[in-house]
Structures are given as C-alpha cells and as structure tokens.
N, C-alpha and C positions, 0 to 999 in steps of 0.2 A: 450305582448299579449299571454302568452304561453295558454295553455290550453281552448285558444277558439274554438270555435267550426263554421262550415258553417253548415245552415239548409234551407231548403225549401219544404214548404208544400202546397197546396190546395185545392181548387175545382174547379173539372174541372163541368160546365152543357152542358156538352156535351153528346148524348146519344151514345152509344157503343165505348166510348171512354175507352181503355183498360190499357193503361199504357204511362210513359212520359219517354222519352228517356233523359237526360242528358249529356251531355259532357262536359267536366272540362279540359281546354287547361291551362296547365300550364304557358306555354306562348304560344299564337296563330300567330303560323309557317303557312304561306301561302305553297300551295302543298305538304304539310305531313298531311297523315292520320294517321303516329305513333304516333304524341305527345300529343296525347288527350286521357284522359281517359273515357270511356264510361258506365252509369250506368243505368241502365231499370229498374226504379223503378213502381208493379201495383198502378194500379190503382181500388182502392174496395171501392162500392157505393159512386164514385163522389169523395172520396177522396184517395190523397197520401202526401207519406210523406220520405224524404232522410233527414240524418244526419249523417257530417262526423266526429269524435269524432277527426282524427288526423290533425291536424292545416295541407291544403295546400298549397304548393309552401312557407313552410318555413313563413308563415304570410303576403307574398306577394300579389298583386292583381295577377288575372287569370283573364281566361275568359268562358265565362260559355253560350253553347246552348241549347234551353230547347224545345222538340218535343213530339206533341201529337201522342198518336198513334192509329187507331183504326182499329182492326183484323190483325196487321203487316204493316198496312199502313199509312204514314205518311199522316199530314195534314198541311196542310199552313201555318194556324192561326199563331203560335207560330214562326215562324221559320222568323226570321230576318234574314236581308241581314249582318248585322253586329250584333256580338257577343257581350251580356250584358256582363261589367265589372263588375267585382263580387271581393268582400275580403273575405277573409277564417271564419272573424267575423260576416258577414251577418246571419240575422234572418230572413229570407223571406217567407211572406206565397203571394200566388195568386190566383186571384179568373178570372175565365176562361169562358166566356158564348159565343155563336155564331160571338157577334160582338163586342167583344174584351176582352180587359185584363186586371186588376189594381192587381198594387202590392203593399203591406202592410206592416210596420213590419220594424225592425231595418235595415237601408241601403239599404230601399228599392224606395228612392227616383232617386237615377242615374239608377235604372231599367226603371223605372215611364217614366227617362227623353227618353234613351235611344230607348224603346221602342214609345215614342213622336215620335222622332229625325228619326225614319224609316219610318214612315209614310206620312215626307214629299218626294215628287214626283216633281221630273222634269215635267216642264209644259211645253213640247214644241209640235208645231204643225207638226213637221215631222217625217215622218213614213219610217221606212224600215232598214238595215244594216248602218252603220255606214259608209262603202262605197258606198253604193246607193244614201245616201242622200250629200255626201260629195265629191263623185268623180268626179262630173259633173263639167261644166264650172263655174259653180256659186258657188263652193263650199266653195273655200274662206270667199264668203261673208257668209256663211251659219256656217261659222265655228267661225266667229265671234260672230255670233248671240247667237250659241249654247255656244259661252266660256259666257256672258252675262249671259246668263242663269242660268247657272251652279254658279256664280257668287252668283247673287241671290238669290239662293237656299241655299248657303254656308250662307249668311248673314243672311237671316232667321234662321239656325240653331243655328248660335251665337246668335242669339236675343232669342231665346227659352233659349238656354244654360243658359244666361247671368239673364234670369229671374227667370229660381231658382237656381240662385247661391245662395241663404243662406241658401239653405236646402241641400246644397250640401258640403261636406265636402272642404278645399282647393285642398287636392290633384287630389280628383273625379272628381272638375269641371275643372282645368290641364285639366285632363285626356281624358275628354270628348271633351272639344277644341281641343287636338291634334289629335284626331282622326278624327274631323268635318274636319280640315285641308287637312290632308293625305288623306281622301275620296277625296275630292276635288281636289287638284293636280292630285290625280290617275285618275281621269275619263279625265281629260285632257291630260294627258301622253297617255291615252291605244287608246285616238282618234287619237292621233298623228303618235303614235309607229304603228296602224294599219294602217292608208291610208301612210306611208310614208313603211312598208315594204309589203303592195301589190301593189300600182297601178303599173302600165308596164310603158314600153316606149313609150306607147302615150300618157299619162299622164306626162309626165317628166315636164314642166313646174308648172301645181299644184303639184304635187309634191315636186319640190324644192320649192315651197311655205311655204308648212308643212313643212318642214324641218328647211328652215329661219325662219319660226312662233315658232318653237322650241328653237333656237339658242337664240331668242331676249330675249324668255321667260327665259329663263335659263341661261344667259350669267354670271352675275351676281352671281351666282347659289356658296355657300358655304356652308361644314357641319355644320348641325345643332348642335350643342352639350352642346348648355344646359337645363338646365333640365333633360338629357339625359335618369336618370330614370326610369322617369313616361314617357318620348315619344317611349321608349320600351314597356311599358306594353300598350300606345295605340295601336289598332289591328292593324293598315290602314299606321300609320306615317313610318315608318321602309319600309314599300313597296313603299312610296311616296319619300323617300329619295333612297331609295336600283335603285327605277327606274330612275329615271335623271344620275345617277351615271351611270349606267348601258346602257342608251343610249348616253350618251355625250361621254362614250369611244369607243361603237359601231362606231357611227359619225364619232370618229376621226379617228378611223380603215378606214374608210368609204371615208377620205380625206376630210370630212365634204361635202360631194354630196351623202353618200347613210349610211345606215346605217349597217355595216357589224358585224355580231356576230359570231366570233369565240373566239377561248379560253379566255376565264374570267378570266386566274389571275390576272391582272392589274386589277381588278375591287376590287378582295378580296383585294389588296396590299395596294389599294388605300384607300380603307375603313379601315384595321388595321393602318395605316400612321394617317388618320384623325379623327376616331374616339374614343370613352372611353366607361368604362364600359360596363353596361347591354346592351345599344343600338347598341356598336361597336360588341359585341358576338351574338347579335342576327343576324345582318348585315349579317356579318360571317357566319354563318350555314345560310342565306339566300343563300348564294352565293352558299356554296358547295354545297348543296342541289339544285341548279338549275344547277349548272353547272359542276361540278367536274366529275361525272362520262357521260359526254357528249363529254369527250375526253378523253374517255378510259383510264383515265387515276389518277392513286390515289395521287397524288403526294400531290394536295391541300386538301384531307383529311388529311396526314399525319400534314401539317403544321397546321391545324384547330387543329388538334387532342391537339397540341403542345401552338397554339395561345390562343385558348378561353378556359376563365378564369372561368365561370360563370358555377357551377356541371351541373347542367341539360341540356345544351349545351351542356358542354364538353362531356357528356354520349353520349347523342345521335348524335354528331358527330363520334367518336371512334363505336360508332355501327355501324354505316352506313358504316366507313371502314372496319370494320370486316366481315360483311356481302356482302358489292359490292365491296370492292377493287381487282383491279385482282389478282388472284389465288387465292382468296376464293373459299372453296369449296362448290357446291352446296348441302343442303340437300333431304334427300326426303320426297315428298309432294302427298298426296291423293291426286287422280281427275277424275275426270268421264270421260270416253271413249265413245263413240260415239254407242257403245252397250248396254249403262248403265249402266255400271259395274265398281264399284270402282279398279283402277289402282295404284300402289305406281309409283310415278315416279320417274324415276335418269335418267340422261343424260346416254346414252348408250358409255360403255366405245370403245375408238379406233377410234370414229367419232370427228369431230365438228359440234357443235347442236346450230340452232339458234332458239331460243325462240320468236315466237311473242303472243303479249296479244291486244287483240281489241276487239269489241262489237258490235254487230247490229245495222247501224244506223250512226255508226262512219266515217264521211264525209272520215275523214283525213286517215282513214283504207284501206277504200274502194279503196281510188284513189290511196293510194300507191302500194296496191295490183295488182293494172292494171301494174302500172309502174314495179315492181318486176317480171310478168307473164312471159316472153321470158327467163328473167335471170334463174327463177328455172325450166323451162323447160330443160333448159341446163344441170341443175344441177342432172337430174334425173336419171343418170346414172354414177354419181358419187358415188361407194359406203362407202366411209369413210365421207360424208356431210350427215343431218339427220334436217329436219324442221319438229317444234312443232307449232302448232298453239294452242293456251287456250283464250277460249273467256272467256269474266265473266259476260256474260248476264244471267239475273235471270230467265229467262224463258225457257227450256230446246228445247219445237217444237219449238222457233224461232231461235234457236243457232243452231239447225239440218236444219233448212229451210235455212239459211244463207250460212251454207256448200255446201248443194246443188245446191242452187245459185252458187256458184263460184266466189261471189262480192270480200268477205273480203277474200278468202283461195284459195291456188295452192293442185289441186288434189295430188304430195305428202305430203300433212302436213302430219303428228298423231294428230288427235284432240282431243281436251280434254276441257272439261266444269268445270267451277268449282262451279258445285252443289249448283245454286242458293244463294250463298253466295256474289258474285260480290266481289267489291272491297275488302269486308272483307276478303277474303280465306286468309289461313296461308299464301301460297306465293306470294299474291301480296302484305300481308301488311309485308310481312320480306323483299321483295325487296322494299319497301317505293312507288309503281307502281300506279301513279297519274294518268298520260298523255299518249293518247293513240293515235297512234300505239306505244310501247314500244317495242324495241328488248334485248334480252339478247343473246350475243355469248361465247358459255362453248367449253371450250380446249377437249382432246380426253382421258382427267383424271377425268374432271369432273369439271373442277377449273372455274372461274370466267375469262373469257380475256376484256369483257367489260359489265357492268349492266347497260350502256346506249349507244346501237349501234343510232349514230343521224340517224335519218328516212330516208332515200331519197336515191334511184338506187345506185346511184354513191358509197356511203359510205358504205353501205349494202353490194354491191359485191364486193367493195373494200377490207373490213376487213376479209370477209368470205375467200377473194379469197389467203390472206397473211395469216390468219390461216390454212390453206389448204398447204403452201408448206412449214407453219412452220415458216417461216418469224415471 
C-alpha cells in the first residue's frame, strides 16, 4: 500500500461555519491529549479539503475526529461520542447540512456505519446520576433493569453492524464489533466501579451487592487475545479489558469487600504475562499513563520503556519518562500573572514548589481546596515552601473572579493563567495534564520529585512535609 494517500473533503451548509478541526489519533489512548495530531483545516465558501501525501501510522488503521467550527467555536453536529475508524487509503468526501451527515467516496462506508452506530441512544426512563438513581433501596432491582438495557442496545448495534457487513471490508466490520463490545462492557464497569467506590457505610449492604454483581459478571473473566490486532485499533476494547483487570486487582487488594487502588504494578505485570502484540503495548502505556506517576514513582516507566515493542508506544512512553520522571528538570513556560502580564516561569530556586492546575467550576478542585485551607495556612510562614496555582480557564474575568472567591485558591498561591489556551498551553500538554486537581511537587533545583502528587490532605502534606526536611 506504499504511496497511498488519506483524504477528506466537503460541504459543509452550514452558515458561518469557518473551519473543521481534525484529529488523527494514531492509536486512540484514553487520557492523553499528546497522541493525537491536530489539523485546522478552512473552510472557503462551504468547502474544504485535507490531503495527507505521507502514508499514516505506517498504513495502519487510526482514528480520526472531525469538528466544525464556527468563529472559534465548536459545534456538536459532528463530534461523536466515539471516533471514526479511518485507513491511511480512505478517499472521503462529506456533505454536512443542519440535520446531519452522509459520507461518500472510497471507505466511506464504516464512517456511514459508525456515525449510524452513535445515534443510537439508551432508552431508559430514569433520570439523575448514576448514584441517585442506583443508590437507593431499590437499586439492585434498577440495575438490573439498566444492565437489560444496555443489552439491548448492544444488540441493536450488532444488528446494524451485521447489515452492512458486505459493504464493509472483513477487517472494518472485526473492528467495528469490538468496539460495539468494549462500549458495552465499559458502561457497565464505570456503573459498577462508581456506586461500589462511593456509597458510605450506610449503604454497605447495596453495596456488597455491586460488588458480588461484579464478581458473578467477571468470574470467569480471561484475556482476550485473539485477533489481538484489530481489538487494539478498536477505540473502547483495550479500556474494557484494561478495566476488569484493573478492578478485579483492586478487589482483591480490597480482600474482595471493597475495592482498593493503590499501586498498579501487578496490574501492568499481569497484562505483559497475559497478553501479545499491539493490544498487550497498548494495555501497557494504558497503565503507565494512569498510574505510574501516581506513586511518585518512575520505576514502571522505565520497565515500559524496556517492555513495549510497538515504536509509537515505545516513543511516547520513554517521553513521559523524560519529561515526569523524578528529577526531570522543569522547563520554563510563559503564563499570565494575575496583572496581565506575561511571566517566564521556573520554579524558584532554594524552595519546594507545589504546582496545582484546576479550573472554575471543577467540583473536585474546589472541595480539595477546602480540605488543603488550615494545612497552607500553616504553611505560610515557611519561607523555603512556594505554592503555584495555574488555572486553564479560557476566560481570563472568571479565573480573576474565582481567585477572589477563595473557592479553588489559598491567598498564598502565585497565580497564573494560561492565556486562554486551556488544556492546550505548552505546560499542560508537556506534562500530559488531563485530570483535575493535578499536583506537581519540584525539588529546591528545580527537578521533578513527583508529576502526579494523588490529590487528597493527607498525601499532599505528607509528600510536601518529607520534601521539606529532605527525606
């Protein structure tokens, strides 16, 4: 297939629609915003057009997002809950009007399906969190109802799938099954994993419910590994396997009564043991990427660095230890000061500096901030400790109005915005900075001591308080 080409072009009728944004995931890594290339291609009178002359991903499948944009602003239309699978030989043009979208053109059939396949919707009649509707005394039976559902909904899609499978290449329609799969497991994992690691102890009977409804579902539970190929390049399969893995070891951390997550190497060990190829490398940098720097700790970078086979992994594994491993050193990064006035920032030599990054609005910001308040009180009159705060709210009066509040920040931060850029700013996408509140605690050089301090009082003053006497 050497010298083919990916293209895609159309018409958008949409008016003041300016340009489509693109993104080209090599392979599509849940909680990394590095591994995706991004392209803004305009849009002039109602049409555009991208062509990339250099074969990607090697001639492999990718996955491919496609957003309208109009004045800087996105729009819904286009933006699936899951990413079209796309080959490097696709000839795709689309044609875009208020109330929907058809696509045309060489391999543009699994777009056609894909974009089908989003549209269908869970039909259920209950409303509210997923704990509100689940936590009460009836929630068992509700959780039945909702797995049924869900069920249902999976079959459906295999019945769509299964109807143009002849217009579908063999390996596409693979491809598109495993992902309808991995959807499907995962919405039942993330109801499970959430009512069984929040309800308290007066819930402990439902409870242990979820948990045994867990156990039954998964007992049985071995890796998947073949095909192993094409159920890597589906988006969803790899996180639906990555997750049972990942809670059945919790569990048993847990004594199988609760489910506890601390350190994940037996998770990664257990997935290089069981699994091959493409699917086991991706697994892999799933883990380190969720967990490796969440215990301060580089160690299962190095071994990923060592383990996965597969270049494009390998790269941006070995990056992410270069970049978060401790004693990496920080570089310095532009940011706006609370004056308006662009700052170079470096960790102030002689201190220990903790970094937090959060955002207006951010639940999980907010309440740890409360919880932190007395501790940096204390702290204020420590002069070799130094707290950053950088939010990456894109709106500069609400990042000012939030400081003033006093919700998400401790009157000593240094605040700093990073200039309407959000996620994108150079330092949150060099720290790979997803999930928010994030801490980063830098040595008194400058150096890296952890690029994932875990969030919560205890850990926070803990690590700050043993970098402090050097410990």
């Amino acid at each position: 297939m050497e010298g083919d080409h990916f293209k895609i072009s159309g018409r958008i009728h949409i008016e003041d629609c300016d340009s489509v944004q693109l993104q080209l995931h090599t392979y599509y890594l849940p909680l990394s915003i590095n591994s995706f290339q991004k392209i803004v291609v305009p849009v002039i009178d109602g049409l555009f057009e991208y062509e990339s002359d250099i074969p990607i991903n090697a001639n492999r499948p990718f996955n491919l997002g496609i957003y309208l944009y109009v004045k800087d602003r996105t729009m819904g239309l286009l933006e699936v809950r899951n990413l079209f699978l796309a080959l490097p030989n696709d000839q795709i043009t689309l044609d875009v009007g208020k109330s929907g979208v058809t696509f045309s053109g060489q391999g543009s059939e699994k777009y056609n399906v894909r974009w089908a396949l989003d549209r269908f919707v869970l039909k259920t009649l209950f409303k509210g969190t997923i704990k509100e509707v689940l936590g009460g005394e009836d929630g068992s039976g509700k959780l039945a109802i909702l797995e049924a559902q869900h069920d249902s909904l999976y079959q459906e899609k295999l019945y769509y799938i299964e109807m143009h499978k002849d217009r579908l290449t063999p390996a596409e329609y693979r491809m598109l099954k495993y992902d309808a799969l991995g959807i499907r497991q995962r919405m039942l994992l993330r109801t499970i994993s959430i009512l069984a690691t929040t309800l308290g102890a007066k819930d402990s009977l439902l409870k242990a419910h979820y948990i045994a409804h867990f156990q039954k579902m998964y007992h049985d539970f071995e890796p998947d590994t073949v095909d192993s190929e094409l159920k890597a390049y589906a988006q969803n399969f790899a996180e639906y396997q990555f997750d049972v893995i990942h809670l059945q070891h919790a569990l048993s951390r847990g004594g199988g009564h609760n489910f506890y997550f601390g350190n994940e190497s037996e998770v990664y060990h257990y997935i290089r043991e069981n699994y091959s190829g493409l699917l086991r490398d991706k697994m892999l940098v799933m883990t380190v990427q969720r967990y490796s720097a969440m215990d301060h700790d580089s160690e299962l970078l190095k071994e990923a660095c060592k383990d996965v086979e597969d270049d494009y992994f390998n790269r941006l594994v070995c990056l992410s230890l270069y970049r978060g491993g401790i004693g990496a050193k920080i570089p310095a990064f532009e940011l706006i000061n609370t004056a308006g006035t662009v700052q170079t920032f470096v960790p102030e030599k002689g201190k220990i500096t903790l970094i937090d990054f959060w955002y207006t609005g951010c639940g999980a910001c907010a309440l740890l901030s409360s919880h932190l308040h007395s501790y940096l009180d204390s702290m204020q009159n420590v002069s070799d400790f130094r707290l950053v705060s950088i939010s990456i709210d894109k709106n500069r009066m609400k990042w000012i109005n939030s400081i003033e509040s006093g919700k998400y920040t401790h009157p000593s931060a240094l605040n700093f915005y990073t200039n309407g850029l959000g996620s994108r700013h150079p330092m949150t996408m060099y720290f790979n900075i997803i999930g928010y509140p994030r801490f980063l605690l830098i040595d008194r050089e400058g150096n890296i001591l952890s690029s994932y301090v875990y969030p919560t009082l205890q850990n926070i003053s803990g690590l700050v308080n043993k970098a402090l006497r050097g410990i």
